[in-house]
C-alpha positions as CSV (number, residue, x, y, z in Angstrom):
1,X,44.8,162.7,69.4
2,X,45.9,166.3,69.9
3,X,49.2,167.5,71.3
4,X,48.3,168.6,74.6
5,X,46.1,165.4,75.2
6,X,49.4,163.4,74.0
7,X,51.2,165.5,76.7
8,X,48.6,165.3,79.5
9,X,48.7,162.0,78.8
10,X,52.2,161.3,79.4
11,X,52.4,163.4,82.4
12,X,50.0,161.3,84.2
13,X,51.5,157.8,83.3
14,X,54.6,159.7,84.5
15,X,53.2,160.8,87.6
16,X,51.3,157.1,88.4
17,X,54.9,155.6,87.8
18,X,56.4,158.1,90.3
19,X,54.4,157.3,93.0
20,X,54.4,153.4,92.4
21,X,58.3,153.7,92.4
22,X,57.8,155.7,95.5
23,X,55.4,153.1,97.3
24,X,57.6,149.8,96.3
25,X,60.4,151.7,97.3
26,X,58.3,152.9,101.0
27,X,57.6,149.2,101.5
28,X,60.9,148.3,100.6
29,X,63.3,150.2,103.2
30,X,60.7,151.5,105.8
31,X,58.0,149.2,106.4
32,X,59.6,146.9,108.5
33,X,57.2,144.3,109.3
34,X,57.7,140.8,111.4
35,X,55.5,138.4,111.2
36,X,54.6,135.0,112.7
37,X,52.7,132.5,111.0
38,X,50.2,131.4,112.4
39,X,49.8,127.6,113.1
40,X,47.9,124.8,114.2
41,X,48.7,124.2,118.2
42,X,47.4,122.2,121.3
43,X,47.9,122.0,124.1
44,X,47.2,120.2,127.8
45,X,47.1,121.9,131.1
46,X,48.1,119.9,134.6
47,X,47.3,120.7,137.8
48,X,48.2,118.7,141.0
49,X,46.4,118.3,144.3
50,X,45.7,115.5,147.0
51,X,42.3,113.9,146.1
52,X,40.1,112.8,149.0
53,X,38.2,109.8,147.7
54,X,34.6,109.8,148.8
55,X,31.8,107.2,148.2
56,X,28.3,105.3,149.3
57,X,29.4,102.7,151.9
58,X,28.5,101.1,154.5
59,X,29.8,98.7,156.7
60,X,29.6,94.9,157.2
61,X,30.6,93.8,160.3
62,X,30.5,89.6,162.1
63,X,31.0,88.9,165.6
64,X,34.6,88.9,165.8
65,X,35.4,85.5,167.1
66,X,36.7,82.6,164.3
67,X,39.2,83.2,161.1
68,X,37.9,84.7,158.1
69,X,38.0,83.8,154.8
70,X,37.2,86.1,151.8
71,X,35.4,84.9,149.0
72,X,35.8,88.1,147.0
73,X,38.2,90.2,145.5
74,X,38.5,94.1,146.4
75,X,36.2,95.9,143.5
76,X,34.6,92.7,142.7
77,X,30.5,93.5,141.6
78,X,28.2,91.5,144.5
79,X,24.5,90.4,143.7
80,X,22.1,89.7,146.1
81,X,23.1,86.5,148.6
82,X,26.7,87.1,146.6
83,X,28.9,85.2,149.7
84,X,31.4,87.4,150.8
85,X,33.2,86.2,153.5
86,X,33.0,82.4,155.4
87,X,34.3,81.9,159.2
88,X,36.1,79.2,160.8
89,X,37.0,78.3,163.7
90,X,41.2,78.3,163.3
91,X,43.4,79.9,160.2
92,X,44.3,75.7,158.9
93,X,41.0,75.6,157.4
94,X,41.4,79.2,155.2
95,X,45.4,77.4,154.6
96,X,43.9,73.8,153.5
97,X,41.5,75.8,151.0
98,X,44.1,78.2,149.6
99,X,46.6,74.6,149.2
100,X,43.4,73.0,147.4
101,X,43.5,75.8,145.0
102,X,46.9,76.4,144.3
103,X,46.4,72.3,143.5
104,X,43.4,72.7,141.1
105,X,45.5,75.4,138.9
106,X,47.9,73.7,138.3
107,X,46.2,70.4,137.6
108,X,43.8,72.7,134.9
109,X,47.4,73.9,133.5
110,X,48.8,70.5,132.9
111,X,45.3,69.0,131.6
112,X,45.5,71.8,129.3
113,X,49.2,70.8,128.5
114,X,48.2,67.3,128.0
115,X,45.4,68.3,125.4
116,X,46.0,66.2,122.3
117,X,44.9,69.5,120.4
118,X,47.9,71.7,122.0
119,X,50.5,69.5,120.8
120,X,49.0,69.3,117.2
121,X,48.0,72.7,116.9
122,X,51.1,74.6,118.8
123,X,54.8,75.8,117.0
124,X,57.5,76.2,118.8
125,X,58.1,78.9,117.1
126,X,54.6,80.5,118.1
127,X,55.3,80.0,121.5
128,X,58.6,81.4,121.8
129,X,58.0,84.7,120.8
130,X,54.6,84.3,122.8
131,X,57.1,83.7,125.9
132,X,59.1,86.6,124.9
133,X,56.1,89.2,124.6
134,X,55.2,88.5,128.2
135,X,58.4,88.2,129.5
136,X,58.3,92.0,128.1
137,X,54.5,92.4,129.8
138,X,56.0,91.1,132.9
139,X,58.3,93.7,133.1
140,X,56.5,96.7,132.1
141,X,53.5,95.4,135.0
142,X,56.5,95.5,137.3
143,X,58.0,98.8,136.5
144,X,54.1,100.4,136.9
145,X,53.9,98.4,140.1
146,X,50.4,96.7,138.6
147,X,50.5,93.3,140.8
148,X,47.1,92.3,140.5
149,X,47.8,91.6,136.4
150,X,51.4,90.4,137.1
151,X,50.3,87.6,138.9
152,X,48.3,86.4,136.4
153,X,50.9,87.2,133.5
154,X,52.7,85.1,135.8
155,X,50.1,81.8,135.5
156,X,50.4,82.8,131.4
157,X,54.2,82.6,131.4
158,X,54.3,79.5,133.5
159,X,51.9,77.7,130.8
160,X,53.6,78.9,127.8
161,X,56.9,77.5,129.2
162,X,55.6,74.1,130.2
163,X,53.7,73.7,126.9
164,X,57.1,74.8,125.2
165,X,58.8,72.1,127.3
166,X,56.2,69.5,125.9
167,X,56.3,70.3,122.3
168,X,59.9,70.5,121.9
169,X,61.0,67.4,123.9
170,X,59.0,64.1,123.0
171,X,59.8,62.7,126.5
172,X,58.0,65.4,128.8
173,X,54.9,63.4,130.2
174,X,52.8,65.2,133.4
175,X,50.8,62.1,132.9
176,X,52.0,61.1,136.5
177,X,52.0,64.8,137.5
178,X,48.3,65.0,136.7
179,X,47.4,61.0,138.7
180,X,49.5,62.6,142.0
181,X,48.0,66.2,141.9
182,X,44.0,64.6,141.5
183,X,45.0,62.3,144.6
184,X,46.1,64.9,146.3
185,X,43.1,67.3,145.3
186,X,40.9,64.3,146.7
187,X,42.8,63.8,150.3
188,X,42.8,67.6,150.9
189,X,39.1,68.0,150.1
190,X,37.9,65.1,152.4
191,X,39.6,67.8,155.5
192,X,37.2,70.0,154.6
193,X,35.4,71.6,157.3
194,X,31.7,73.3,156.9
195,X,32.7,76.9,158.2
196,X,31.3,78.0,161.2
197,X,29.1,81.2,159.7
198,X,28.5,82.4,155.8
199,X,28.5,86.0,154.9
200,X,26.1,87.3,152.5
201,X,25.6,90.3,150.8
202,X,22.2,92.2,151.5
203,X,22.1,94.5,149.1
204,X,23.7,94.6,145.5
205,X,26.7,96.1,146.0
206,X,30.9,96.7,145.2
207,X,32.9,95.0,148.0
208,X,36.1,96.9,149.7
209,X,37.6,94.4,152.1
210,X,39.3,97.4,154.8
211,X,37.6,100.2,156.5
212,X,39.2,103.3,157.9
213,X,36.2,105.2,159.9
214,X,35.3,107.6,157.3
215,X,32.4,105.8,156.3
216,X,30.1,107.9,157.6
217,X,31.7,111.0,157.4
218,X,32.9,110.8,153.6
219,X,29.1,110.5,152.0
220,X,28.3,110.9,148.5
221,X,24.9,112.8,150.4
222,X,27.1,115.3,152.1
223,X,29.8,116.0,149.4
224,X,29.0,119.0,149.0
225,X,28.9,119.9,152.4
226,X,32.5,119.2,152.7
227,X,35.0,122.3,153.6
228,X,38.8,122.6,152.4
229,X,39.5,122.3,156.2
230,X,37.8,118.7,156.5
231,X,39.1,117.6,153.2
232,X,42.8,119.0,154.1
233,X,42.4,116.3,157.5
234,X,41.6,113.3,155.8
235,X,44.4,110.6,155.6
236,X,45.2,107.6,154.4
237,X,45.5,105.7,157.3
238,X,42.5,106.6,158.6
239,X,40.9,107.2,162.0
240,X,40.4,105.7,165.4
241,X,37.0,105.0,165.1
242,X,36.9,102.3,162.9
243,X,35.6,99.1,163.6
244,X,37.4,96.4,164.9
245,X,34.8,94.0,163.9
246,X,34.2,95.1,161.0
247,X,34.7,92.7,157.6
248,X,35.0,95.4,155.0
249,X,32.4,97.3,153.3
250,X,29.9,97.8,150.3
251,X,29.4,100.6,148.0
252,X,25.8,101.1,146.8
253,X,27.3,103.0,143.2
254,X,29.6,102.4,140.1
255,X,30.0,106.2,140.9
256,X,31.9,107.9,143.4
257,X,33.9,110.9,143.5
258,X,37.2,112.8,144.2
259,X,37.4,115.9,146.2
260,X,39.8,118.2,146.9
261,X,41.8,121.8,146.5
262,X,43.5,122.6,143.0
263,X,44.7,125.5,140.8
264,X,42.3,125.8,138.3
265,X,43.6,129.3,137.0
266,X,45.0,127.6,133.7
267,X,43.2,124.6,133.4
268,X,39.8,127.0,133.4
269,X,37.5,124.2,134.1
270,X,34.0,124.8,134.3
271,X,31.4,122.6,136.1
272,X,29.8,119.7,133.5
273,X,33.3,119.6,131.7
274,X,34.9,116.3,131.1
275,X,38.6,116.0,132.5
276,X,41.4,112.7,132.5
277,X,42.4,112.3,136.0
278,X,46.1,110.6,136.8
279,X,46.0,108.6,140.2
280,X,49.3,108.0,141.9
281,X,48.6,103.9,143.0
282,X,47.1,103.4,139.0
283,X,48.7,103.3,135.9
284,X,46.0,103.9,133.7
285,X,44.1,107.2,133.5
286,X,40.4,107.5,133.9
287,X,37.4,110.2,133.1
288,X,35.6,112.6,135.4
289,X,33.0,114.9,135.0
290,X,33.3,118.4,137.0
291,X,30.3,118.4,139.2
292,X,31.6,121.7,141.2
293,X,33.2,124.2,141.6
294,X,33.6,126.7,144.3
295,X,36.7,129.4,144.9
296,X,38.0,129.7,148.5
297,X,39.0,133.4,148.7
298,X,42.2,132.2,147.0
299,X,42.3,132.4,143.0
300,X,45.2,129.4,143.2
301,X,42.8,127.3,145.3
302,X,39.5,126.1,143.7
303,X,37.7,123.3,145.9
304,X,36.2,120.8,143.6
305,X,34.6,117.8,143.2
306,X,34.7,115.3,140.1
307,X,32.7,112.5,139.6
308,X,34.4,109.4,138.6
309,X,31.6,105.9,137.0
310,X,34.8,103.3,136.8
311,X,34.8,101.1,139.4
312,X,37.3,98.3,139.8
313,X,40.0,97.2,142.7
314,X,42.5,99.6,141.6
315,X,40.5,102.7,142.6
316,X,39.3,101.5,146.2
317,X,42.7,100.8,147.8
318,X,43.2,104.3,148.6
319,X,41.3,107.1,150.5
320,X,43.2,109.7,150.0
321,X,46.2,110.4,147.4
322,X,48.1,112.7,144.6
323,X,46.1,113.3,142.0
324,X,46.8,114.6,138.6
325,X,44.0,116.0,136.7
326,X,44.8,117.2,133.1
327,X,42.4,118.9,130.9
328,X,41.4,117.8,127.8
329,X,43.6,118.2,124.7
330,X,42.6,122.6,123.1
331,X,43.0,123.0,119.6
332,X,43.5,126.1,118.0
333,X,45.5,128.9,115.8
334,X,47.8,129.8,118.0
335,X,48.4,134.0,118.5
336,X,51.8,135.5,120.1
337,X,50.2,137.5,122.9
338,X,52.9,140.5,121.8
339,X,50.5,140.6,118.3
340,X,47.3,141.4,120.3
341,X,46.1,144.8,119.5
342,X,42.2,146.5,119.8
343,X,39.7,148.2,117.4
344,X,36.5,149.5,117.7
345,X,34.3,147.5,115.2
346,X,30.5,147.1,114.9
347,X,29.2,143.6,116.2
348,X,25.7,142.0,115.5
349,X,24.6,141.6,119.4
350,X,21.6,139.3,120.1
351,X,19.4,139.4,123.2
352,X,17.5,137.5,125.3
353,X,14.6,137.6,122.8
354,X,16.4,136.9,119.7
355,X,16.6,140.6,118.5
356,X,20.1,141.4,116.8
357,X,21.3,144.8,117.1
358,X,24.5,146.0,116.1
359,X,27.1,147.6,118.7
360,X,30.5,149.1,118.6
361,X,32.5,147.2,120.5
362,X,36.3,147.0,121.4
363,X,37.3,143.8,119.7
364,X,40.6,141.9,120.9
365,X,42.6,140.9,117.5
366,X,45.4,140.8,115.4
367,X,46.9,142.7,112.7
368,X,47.6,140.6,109.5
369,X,50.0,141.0,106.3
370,X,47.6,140.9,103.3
371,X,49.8,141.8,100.5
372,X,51.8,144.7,101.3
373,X,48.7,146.3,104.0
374,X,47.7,144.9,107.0
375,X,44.0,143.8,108.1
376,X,42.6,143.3,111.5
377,X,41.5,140.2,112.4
378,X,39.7,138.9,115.5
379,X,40.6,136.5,117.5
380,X,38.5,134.0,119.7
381,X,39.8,132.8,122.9
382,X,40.0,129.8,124.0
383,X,42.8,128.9,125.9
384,X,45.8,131.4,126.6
385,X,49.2,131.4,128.2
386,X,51.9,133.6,129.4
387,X,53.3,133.9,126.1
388,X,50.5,133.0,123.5
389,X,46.5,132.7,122.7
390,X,45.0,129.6,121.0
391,X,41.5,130.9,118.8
392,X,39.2,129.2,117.8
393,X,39.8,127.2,114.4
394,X,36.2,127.9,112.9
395,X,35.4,131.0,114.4
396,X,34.8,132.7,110.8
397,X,34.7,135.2,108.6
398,X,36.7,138.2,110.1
399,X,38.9,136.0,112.8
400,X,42.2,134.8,112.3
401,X,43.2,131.8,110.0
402,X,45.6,129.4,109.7
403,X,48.5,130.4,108.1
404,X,47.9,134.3,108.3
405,X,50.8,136.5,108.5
406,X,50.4,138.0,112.2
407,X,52.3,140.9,112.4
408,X,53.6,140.9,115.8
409,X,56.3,144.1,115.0
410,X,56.4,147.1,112.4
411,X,54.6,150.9,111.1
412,X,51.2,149.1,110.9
413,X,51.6,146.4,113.7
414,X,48.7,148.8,116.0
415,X,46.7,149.8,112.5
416,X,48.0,153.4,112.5
């Protein structure tokens, strides 16, 4: 190697270390980048609004004259010739019957009791912390007002501290108990009166033992038809026209639905989505489908109507009251909305026959921190905030990642 290929050498391995010293040094005091990490996030959006309960029913009326005796529960499932309701002539008769079956549980408790296999097979120990678990049930029913189940965590506490009673003290006998309560059972039952009139159900149907008058004016055939105005009226104490006469009612459907007036302009439901619905008598939440959707004038105030398929006596003491709906949980990367910048990039675009063509188009993304540049990356919306976007956590090649380095401040924060 020459001399002046030596030299021209050394001046460009001189020169190349001059301007990496420069760059490092660039990076080093005047790119002043601040990133955000981008991270995994989800979230759930609530909106409140009185719900206007609205289903197939139709009304069961008797004559009027007599007492009347339900042989149903509220929500209970009917059959064909299902007996809802007998009439007497005077309230002793629906008394002696409710004394006869207080009389009957407990005889079916102490029999139990008195099983040669509970004594053999049951520790005291067992039952004890079996007592204290619904002793803790009890109160937790209580505290979410759930009265229906108390009552019968009630019958389960009353057993487990008889059969307690029995195991641990050799001298507890309902022997006599049992003798007195059959007698008794027996002498109540011959004062038995045939009642005056049987109700049975025509149809197969859900029973709903009050009516309010808005049978025919809440329809699941004119649901639709309903204005904000109409809803807004409805209470739940219902109107004037009701039926005096009237026994309660029957719902043709497992489904029904809620209607009313909400803020939709975060929880961005579309019709067909699936949503969890909070009700303010039930403790338990349950799942509607969106079935429409329609804005009145005021973006705060969509009119909508979910469908709800869970039936039970919970949901049909109520006609109208709050209702909290809460969309389902979104999952995504989540993108500080001071990070959002624009580019021009060229997009595949497909139409309505399939054909792909390529467009520029302004794309909505972020700038990232790959090594000491910064890259644009996409992001794809699906849920965003005052303060933030969620994208997509598959979107792809060319979107933001997990983890990525979102600069959100600094030189190349816009690209330039």
């Amino acid at each position: 190697m020459n001399e002046i290929t030596t030299r021209i050498l050394k001046i460009l391995l001189l020169a190349f270390a001059v301007v990496l010293a420069m760059s490092i040094f660039y990076h080093l005091f005047f790119t002043d980048y601040e990133t955000e990490t981008a991270i995994y996030y989800e979230v759930s959006d609530i909106s409140n609004f009185q719900g206007v309960y609205v289903r197939n029913e139709s009304v069961e009326t008797y004559s009027g004259a007599g007492a009347l005796r339900y042989c149903v529960d509220d929500g209970e499932k009917l059959g064909i010739g299902s007996v809802i309701a007998e009439v007497y002539s005077n309230e002793e008769q629906i008394d002696l019957r409710k004394k006869i079956a207080e009389k009957e549980d407990e005889l079916a408790m102490l029999n139990r009791i008195e099983n040669p296999g509970t004594s053999e097979n049951a520790q005291p120990a067992n039952i004890a912390e079996l007592i204290e678990e619904n002793y803790k049930s009890l109160i937790r029913l209580r505290e979410r007002g759930e009265m229906t189940a108390m009552n019968s965590a009630k019958q389960d506490m009353t057993l487990l501290m008889n059969t307690y009673g029995k195991i641990t003290d050799s001298s507890v006998d309902y022997h006599d108990r049992i003798v007195a309560l059959e007698d008794e059972i027996a002498r109540l039952n011959r004062q038995k009166t045939t009642p005056e009139k049987t109700i049975y159900a025509k149809k197969s149907a859900y029973f709903i033992s009050y009516v309010d008058g808005y049978e025919d004016v809440l329809t699941t055939d004119g649901v639709r038809q309903l204005t904000a105005e109409q809803i807004a009226a409805v209470t739940d104490e219902g109107t004037d026209s009701r039926d005096d006469n009237a026994i309660g009612k029957l719902v043709d459907d497992y489904a029904w639905y809620i209607v009313g007036v909400f803020d939709n302009t975060k929880l961005r439901l579309s019709e067909d989505d699936m949503a969890t619905v909070r009700l303010e008598s039930l403790s338990r939440s349950l799942r509607v489908k969106v079935v429409s959707l329609v804005s009145t004038g005021d973006i705060t105030q969509t009119q909508a109507i979910f469908r709800c398929d869970q039936m039970s006596r919970d949901v049909v003491q109520h006609r109208t009251e709050r209702v909290e709906i809460v969309r389902d949980t979104v999952e995504g990367i989540r993108v500080p909305r001071s990070a959002i910048r624009f580019k021009n990039l060229p997009v595949e675009v497909k139409d309505e026959d399939g054909n792909v063509t390529t467009e520029n188009t302004n794309c909505m993304g972020v700038y990232v921190l790959v090594g000491e540049s910064a890259e644009f990356r996409r992001v794809d919306v699906i849920y965003e905030d005052d303060n933030y976007y969620l994208s997509s956590m598959d979107a792809g090649s060319g979107f933001v990642s997990l983890y990525d380095d979102i600069i959100v401040k600094g030189v190349m924060a816009d690209g330039g």
